[in-house]
MIDOSE-1310 file (N, C-alpha, C; in nm, 2 decimals, decimal comma, always signed):
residues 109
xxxx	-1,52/+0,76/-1,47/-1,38/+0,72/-1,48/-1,37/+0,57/-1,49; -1,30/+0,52/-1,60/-1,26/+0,41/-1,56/-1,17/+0,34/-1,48; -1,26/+0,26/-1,44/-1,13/+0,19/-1,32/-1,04/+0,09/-1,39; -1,05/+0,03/-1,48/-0,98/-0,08/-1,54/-0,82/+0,05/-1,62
xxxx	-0,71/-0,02/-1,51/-0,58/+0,03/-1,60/-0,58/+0,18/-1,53; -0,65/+0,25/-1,45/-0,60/+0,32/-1,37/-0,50/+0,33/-1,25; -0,41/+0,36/-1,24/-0,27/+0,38/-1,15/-0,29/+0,42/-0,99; -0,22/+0,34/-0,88/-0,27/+0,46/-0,79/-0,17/+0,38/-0,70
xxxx	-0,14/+0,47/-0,60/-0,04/+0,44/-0,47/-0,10/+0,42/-0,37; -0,08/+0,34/-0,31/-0,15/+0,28/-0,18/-0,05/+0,31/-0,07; -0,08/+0,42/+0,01/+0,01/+0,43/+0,13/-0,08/+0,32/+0,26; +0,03/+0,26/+0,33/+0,02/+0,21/+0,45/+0,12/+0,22/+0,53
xxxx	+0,09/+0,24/+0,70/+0,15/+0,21/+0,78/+0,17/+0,09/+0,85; +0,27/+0,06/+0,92/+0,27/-0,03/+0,99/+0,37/-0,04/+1,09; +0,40/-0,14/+1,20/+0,46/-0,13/+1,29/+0,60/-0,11/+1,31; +0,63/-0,25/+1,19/+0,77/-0,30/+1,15/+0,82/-0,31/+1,06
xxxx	+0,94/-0,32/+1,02/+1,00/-0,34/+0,91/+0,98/-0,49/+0,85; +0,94/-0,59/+0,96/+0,90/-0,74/+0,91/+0,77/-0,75/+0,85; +0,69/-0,64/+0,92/+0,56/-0,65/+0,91/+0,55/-0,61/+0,77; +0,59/-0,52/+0,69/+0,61/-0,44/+0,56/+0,66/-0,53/+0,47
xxxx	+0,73/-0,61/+0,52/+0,83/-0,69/+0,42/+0,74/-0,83/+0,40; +0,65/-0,87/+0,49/+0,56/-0,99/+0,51/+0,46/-0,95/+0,37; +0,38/-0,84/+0,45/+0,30/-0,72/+0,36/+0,33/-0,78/+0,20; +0,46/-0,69/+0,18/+0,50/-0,64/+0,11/+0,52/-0,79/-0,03
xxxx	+0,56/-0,90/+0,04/+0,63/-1,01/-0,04/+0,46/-1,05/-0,07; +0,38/-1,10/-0,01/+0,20/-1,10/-0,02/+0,15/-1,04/-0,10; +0,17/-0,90/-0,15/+0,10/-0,85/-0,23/+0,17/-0,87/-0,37; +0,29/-0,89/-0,37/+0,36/-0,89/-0,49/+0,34/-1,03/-0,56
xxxx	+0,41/-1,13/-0,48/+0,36/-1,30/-0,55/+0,23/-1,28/-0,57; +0,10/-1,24/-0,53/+0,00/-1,25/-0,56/-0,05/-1,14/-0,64; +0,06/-1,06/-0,74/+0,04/-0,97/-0,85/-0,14/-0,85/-0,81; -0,12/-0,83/-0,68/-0,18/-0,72/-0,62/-0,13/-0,63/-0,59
xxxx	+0,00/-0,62/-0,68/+0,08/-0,50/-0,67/+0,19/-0,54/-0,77; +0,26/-0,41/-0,82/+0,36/-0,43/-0,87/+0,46/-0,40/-0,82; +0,45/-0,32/-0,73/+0,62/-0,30/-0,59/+0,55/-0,18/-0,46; +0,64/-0,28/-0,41/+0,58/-0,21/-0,24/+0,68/-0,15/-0,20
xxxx	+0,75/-0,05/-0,17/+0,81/+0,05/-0,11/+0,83/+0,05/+0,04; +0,95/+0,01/+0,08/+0,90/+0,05/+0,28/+1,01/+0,16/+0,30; +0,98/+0,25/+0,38/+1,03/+0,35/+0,41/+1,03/+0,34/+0,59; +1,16/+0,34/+0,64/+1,16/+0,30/+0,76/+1,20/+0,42/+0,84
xxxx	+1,18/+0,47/+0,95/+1,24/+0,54/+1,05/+1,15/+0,70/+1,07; +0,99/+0,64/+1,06/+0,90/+0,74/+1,03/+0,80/+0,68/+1,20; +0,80/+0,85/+1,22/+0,76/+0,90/+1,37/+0,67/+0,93/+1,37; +0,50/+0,85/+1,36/+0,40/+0,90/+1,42/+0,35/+0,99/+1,49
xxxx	+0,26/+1,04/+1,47/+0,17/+1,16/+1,59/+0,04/+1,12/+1,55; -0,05/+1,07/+1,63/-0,20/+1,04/+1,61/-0,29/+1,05/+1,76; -0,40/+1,05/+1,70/-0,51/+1,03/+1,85/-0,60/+0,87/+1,81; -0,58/+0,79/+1,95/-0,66/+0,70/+1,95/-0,72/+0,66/+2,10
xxxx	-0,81/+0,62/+2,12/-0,87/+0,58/+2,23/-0,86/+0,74/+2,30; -0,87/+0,85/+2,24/-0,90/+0,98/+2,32/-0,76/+0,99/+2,43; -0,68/+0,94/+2,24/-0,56/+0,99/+2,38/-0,46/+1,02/+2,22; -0,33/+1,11/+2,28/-0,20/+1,18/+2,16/-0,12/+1,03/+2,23
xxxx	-0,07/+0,94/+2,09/+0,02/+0,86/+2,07/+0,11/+0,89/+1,97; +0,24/+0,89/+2,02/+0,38/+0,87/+1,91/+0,43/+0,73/+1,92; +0,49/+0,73/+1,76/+0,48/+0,57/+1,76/+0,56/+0,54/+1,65; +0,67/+0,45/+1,64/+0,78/+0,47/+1,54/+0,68/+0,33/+1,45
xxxx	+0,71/+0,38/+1,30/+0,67/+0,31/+1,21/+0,74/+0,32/+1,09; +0,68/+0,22/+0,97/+0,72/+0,22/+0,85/+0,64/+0,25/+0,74; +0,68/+0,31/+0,64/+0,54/+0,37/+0,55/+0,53/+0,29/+0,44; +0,48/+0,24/+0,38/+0,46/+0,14/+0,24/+0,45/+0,25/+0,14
xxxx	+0,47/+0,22/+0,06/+0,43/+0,31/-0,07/+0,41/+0,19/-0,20; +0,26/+0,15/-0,26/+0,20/+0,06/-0,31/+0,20/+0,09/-0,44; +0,24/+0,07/-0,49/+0,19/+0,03/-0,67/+0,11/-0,02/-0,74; -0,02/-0,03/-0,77/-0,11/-0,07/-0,78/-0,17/-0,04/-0,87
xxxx	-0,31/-0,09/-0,93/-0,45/-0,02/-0,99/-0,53/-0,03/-0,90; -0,63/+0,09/-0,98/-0,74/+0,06/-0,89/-0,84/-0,08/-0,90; -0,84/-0,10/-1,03/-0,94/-0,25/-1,03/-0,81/-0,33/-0,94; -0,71/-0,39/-0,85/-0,71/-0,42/-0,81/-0,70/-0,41/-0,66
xxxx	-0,71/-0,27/-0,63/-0,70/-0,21/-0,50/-0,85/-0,29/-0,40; -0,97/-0,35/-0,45/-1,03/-0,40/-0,36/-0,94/-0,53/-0,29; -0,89/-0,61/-0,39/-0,86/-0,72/-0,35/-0,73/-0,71/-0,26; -0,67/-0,57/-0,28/-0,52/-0,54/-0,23/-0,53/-0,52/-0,12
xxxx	-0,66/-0,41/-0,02/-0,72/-0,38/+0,09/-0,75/-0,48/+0,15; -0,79/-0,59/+0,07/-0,86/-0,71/+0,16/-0,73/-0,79/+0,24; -0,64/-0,80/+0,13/-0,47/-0,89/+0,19/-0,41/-0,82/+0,30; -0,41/-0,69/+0,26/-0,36/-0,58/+0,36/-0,41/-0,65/+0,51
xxxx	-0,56/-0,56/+0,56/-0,61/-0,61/+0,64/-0,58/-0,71/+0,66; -0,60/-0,86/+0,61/-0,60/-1,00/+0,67/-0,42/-1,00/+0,75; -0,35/-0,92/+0,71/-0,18/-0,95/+0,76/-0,12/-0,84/+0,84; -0,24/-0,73/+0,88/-0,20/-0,61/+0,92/-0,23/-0,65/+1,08
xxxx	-0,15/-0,62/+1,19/-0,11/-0,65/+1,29/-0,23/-0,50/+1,37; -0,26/-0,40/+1,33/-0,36/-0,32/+1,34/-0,51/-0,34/+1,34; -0,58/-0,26/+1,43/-0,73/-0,30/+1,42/-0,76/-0,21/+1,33; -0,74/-0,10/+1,30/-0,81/-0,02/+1,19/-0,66/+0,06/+1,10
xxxx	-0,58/+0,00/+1,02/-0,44/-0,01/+0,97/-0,51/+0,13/+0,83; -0,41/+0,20/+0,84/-0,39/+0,32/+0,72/-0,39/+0,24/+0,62; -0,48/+0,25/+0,52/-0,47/+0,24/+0,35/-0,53/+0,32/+0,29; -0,47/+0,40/+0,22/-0,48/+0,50/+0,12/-0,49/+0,49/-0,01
xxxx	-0,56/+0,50/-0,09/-0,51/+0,55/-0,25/-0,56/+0,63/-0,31; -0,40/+0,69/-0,38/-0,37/+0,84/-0,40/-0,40/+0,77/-0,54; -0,45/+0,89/-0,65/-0,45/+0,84/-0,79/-0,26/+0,92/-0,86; -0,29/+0,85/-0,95/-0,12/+0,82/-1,05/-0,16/+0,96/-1,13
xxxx	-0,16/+1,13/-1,15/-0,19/+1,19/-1,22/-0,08/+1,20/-1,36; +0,01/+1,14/-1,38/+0,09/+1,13/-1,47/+0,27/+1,03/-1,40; +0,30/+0,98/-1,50/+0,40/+0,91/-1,47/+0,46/+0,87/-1,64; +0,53/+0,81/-1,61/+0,64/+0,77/-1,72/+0,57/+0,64/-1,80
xxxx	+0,50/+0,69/-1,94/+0,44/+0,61/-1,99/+0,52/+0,41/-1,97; +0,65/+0,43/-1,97/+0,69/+0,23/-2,01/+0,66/+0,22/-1,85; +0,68/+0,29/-1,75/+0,67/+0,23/-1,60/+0,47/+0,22/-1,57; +0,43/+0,32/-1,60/+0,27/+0,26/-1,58/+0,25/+0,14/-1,66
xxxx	+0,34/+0,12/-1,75/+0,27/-0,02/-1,84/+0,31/-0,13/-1,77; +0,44/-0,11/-1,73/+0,48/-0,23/-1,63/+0,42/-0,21/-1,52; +0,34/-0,14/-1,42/+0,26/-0,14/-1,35/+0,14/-0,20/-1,41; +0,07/-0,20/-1,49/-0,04/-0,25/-1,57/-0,03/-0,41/-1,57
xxxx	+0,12/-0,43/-1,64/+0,16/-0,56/-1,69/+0,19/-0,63/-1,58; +0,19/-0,57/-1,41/+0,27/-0,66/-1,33/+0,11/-0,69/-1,24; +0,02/-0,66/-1,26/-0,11/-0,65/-1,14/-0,21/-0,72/-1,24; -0,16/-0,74/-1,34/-0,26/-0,82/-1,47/-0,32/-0,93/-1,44
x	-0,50/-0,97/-1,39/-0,50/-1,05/-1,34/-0,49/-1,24/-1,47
């Protein structure tokens, strides 16, 4: 598979709605994404340190490629308020041909 020009959504969690928006403005001026998505008023259930935590957060939903998804994980991490912060990516299996080009055209290094 090529990675050059392949589509994919990058889910992440995070604390806050600042934190997402920080996130979110970072990835975009620096065209490591074409639009970040926050989705607010989402209620965790996880296990950490061998213990069940609930925990109100915000979900990102990332726009991306994969050729730039290394560099995207790297920004992530460096601004993520988390020691080991959710990033995901899901691949694009079909979408609306002029919107993936504008995703193409917006992450173009």
């Amino acid at each position: 598979m090529d990675a050059k020009g392949s589509e994919v959504v990058v889910l992440v969690t995070v604390a806050s709605p600042e934190e997402a928006e920080k996130i979110g403005r970072i990835i975009v001026e620096s065209r490591l994404a074409a639009c970040a998505n926050i989705v607010g008023g989402l209620r965790s259930i996880f296990r950490w340190d061998d213990k069940i935590n609930v925990e109100n957060e915000c979900l990102m939903l990332i726009k991306t490629t994969l050729e730039r998804y290394p560099e995207l994980e790297t920004a992530v991490r460096q601004h993520h308020s988390y020691a080991v912060p959710e990033i995901i990516a899901l691949p694009v299996v079909a979408g609306s041909a002029p919107y993936l080009k504008w995703m193409r055209d917006e992450t173009h290094k």
